[in-house]
C-alpha positions as CSV (number, residue, x, y, z in Angstrom):
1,X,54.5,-3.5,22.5
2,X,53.4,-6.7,23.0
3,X,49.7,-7.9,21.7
4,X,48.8,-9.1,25.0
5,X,50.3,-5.7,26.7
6,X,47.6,-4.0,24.4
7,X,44.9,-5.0,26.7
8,X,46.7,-4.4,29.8
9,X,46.6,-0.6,29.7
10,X,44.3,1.5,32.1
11,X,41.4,1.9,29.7
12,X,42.1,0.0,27.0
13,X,39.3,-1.8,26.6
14,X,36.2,0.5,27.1
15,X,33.0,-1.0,27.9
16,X,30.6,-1.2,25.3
17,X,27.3,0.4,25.3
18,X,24.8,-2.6,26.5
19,X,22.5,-1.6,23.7
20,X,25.3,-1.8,21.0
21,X,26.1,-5.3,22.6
22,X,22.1,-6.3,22.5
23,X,22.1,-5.0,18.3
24,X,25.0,-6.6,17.4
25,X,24.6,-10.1,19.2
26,X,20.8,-9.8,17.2
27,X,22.5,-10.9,14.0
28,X,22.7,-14.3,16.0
29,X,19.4,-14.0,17.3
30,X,15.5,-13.1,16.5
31,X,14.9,-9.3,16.1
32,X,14.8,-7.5,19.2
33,X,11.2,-5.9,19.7
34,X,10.9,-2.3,18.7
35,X,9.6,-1.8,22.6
36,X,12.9,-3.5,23.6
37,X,14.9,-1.6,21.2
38,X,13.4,2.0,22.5
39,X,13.4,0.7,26.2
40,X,17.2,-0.1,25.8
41,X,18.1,3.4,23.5
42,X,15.8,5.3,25.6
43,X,18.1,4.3,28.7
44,X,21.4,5.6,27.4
45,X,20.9,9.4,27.0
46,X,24.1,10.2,24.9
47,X,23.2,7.7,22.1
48,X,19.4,8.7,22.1
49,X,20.4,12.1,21.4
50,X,22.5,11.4,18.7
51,X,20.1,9.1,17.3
52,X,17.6,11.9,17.2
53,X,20.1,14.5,15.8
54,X,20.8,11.7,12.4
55,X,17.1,11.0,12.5
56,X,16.7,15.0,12.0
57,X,19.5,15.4,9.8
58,X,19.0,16.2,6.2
59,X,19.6,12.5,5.0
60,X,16.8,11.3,6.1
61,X,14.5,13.9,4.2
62,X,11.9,13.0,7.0
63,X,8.3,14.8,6.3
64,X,8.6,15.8,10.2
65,X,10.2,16.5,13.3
66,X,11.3,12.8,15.2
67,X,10.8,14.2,18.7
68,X,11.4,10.4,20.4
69,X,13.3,7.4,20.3
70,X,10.2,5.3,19.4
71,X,9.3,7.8,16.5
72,X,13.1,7.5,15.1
73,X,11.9,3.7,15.3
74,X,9.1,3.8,13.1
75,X,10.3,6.2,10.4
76,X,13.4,5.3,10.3
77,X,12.9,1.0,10.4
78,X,14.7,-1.2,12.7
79,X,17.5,-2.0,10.4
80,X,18.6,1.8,10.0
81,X,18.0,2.4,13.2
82,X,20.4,-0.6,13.9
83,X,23.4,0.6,11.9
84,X,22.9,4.1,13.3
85,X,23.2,2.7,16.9
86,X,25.5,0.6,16.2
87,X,28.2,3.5,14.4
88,X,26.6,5.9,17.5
89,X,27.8,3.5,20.0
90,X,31.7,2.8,18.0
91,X,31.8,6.4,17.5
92,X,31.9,7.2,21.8
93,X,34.4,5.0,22.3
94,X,38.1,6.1,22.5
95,X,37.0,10.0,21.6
96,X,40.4,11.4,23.3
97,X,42.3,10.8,20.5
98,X,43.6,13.5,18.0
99,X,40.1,14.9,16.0
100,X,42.1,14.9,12.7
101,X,43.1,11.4,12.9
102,X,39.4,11.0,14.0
103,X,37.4,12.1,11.3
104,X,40.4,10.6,8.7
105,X,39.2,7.2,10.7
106,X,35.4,7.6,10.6
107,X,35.5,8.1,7.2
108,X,37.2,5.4,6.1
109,X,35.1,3.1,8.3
110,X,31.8,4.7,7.1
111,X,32.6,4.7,3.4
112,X,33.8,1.0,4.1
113,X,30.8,0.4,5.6
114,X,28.8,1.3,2.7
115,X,30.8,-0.4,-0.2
116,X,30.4,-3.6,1.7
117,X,26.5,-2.8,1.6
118,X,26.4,-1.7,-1.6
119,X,27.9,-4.6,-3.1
120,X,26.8,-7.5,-0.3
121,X,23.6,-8.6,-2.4
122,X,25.7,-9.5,-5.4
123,X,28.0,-10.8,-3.7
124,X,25.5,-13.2,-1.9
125,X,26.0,-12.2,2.1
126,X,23.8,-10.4,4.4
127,X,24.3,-7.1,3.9
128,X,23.1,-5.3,7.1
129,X,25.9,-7.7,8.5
130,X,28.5,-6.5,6.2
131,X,27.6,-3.1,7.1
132,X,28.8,-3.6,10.5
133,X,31.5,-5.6,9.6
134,X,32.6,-2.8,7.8
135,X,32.2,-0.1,10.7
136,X,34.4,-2.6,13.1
137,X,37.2,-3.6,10.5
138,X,39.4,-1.4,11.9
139,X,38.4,-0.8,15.1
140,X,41.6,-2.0,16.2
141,X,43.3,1.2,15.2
142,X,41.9,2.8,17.6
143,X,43.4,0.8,20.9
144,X,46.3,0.8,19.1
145,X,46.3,4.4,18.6
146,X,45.1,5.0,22.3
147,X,48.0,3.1,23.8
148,X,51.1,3.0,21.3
149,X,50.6,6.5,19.4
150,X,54.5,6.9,19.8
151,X,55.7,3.3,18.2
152,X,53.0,3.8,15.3
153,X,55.1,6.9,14.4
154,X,57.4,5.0,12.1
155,X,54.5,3.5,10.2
156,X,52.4,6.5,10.2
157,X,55.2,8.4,8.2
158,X,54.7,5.7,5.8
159,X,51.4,4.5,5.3
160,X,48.2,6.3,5.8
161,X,45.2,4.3,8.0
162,X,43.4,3.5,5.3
163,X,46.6,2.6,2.7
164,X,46.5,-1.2,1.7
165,X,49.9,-1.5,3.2
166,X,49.1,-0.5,6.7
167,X,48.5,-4.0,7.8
168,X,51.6,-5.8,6.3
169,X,53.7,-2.9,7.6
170,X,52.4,-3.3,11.2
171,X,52.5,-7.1,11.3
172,X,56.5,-6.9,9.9
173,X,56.8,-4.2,13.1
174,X,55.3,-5.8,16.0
175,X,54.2,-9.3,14.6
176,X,50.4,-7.9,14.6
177,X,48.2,-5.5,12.8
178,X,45.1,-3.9,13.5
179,X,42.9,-6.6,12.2
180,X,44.3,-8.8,14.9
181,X,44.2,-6.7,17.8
182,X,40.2,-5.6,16.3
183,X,39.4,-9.6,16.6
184,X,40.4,-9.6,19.9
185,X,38.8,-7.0,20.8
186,X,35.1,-8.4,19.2
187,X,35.8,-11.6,21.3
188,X,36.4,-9.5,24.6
189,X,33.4,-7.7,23.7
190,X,31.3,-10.9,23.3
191,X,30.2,-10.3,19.9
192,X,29.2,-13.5,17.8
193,X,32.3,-15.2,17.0
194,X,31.8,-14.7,13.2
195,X,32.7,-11.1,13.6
196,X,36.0,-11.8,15.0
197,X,36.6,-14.6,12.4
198,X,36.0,-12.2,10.1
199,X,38.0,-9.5,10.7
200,X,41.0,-11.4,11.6
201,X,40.5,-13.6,8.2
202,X,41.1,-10.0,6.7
203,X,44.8,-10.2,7.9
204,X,45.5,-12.9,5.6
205,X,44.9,-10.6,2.4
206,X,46.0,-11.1,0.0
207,X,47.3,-14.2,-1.3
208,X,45.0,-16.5,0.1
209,X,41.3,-17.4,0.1
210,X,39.2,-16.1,3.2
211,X,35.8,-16.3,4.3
212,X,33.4,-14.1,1.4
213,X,32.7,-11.7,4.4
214,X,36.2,-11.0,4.7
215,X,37.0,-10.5,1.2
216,X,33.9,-7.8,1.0
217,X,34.6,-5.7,3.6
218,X,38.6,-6.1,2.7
219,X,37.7,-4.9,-1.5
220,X,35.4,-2.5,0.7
221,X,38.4,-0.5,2.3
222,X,40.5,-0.6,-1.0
223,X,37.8,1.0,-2.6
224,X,37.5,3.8,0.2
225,X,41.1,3.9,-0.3
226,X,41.0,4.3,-3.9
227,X,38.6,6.9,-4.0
228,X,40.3,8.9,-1.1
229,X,43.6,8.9,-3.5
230,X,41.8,10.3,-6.7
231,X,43.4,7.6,-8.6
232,X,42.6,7.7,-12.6
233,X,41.4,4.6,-14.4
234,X,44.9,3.7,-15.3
235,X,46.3,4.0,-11.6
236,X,43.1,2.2,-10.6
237,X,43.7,-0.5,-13.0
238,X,47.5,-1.2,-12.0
239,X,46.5,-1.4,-8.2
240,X,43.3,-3.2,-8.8
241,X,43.4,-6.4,-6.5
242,X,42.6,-9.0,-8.5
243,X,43.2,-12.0,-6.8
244,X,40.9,-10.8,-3.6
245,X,38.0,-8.8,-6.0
246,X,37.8,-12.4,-7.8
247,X,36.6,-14.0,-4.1
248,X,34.0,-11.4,-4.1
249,X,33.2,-11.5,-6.9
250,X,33.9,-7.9,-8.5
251,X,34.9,-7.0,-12.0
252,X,36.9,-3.5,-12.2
253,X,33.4,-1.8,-14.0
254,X,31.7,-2.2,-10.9
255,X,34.2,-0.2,-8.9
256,X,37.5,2.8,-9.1
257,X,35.6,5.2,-11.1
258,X,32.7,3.1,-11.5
259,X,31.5,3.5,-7.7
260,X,28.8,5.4,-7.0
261,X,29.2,8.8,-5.3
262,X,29.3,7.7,-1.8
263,X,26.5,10.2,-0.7
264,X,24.3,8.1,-2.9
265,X,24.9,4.9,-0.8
266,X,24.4,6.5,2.5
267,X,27.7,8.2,3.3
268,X,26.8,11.8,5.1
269,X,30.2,12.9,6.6
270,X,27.9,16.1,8.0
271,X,26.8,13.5,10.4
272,X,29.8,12.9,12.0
273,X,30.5,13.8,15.2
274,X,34.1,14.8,13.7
């Protein structure tokens, strides 16, 4: 299919929730007032709930019940409540397709997610905004899955959605990949125009320098990857990107077997709607 065919299809481009698009263009702007931030949240009924529900939810170890949107506010901070709405708001968009591939998807975007946090501090960037830029990464996946499940077959029988190959396999296919088609969908979306320089920077890894962003969120989805494959130190070390982790920067002790448990950086997969 061709890339411009992509966004052509009846309901290929979902409209995105107008508090998501409020959160995310705040990275550009001043905070948005908590009384914005509930009025807004408060208006959409399906994220609100599922706001609450993580707000309730174990993680959060909360010393009581958050019965409102402006209580989940207060305990929880704007930044986390931010990132929650944010991954709420991704997560109700294309939900028809397969739950397997799903959850397989949410969890590498989640766990990508929180590597980028983990390590954006050392690494000099924002790290609320890598965050997010590792939630969207591959949000192109999922048009592409949504509208041309049957010519992915090829490439699904050879690469996983997480495996560093995907990309390069996709691009050799169709002359795009799903960092591509997730740019284009950020700039239809009217997110700042970082995030979509961002993302698509990530389809020139390896083998080239890219913005620090990219390179974050792209050593970010290896180590998801890597930890998804149960890869020993020596496997670790003989895939270990080198070239990219040096952009960062990251030395192999800070990641493979080094990571953290992923629970300890924020990762709850029981909070998934998949």
């Amino acid at each position: 299919m061709k890339f411009e065919s992509l966004f052509q299809q009846p309901k290929a481009l979902p409209a995105m929730p107008r508090v998501v698009q409020v959160l995310i263009s705040s990275f550009d702007d001043d905070i948005v007032h908590v009384d914005t931030l509930t009025g807004l949240i408060s208006g959409d009924p399906v994220i609100s709930a599922k706001l609450l529900r993580l707000a309730n939810s174990a993680y959060f170890r909360l010393p009581q019940g958050v019965s409102s949107v402006r209580l989940a506010v207060q305990h929880l901070g704007y930044v986390n409540v931010r990132s929650l709405v944010i991954r709420i708001g991704l997560q109700s968009l294309f939900v028809n397709l397969p739950t397997p591939w799903l959850r397989v998807f949410w969890q590498h975007s989640l766990q990508t997610a929180c590597a980028a946090r983990h390590w954006a501090v050392p690494a000099g960037v924002d790290a609320e905004l890598a965050h997010t830029l590792g939630l969207l990464h591959t949000v192109g996946q999922l048009l592409m899955q949504t509208v041309m499940s049957d010519e992915l077959q090829a490439i699904d029988a050879q690469a996983s959605l997480m495996d560093p190959q995907r990309l390069r396999l996709e691009r050799e296919a169709f002359g795009y990949g799903y960092t591509d088609v997730g740019a284009e969908l950020t700039r239809r979306w009217h997110f700042p125009k970082l995030f979509a320089q961002v993302i698509a920077d990530i389809s020139g890894l390896p083998g080239r320098r890219v913005d620090p962003l990219a390179a974050l969120v792209g050593m970010a989805a290896w180590q998801s990857w890597a930890s998804a494959q149960g890869l020993d130190a020596t496997a670790l070390q003989a895939c270990w990107p080198a070239s990219l982790a040096a952009q960062v920067p990251l030395l192999p002790e800070q990641a493979g077997t080094n990571f953290p448990p992923w629970h300890v950086l924020g990762y709850d997969p029981d909070a998934s709607p998949f």
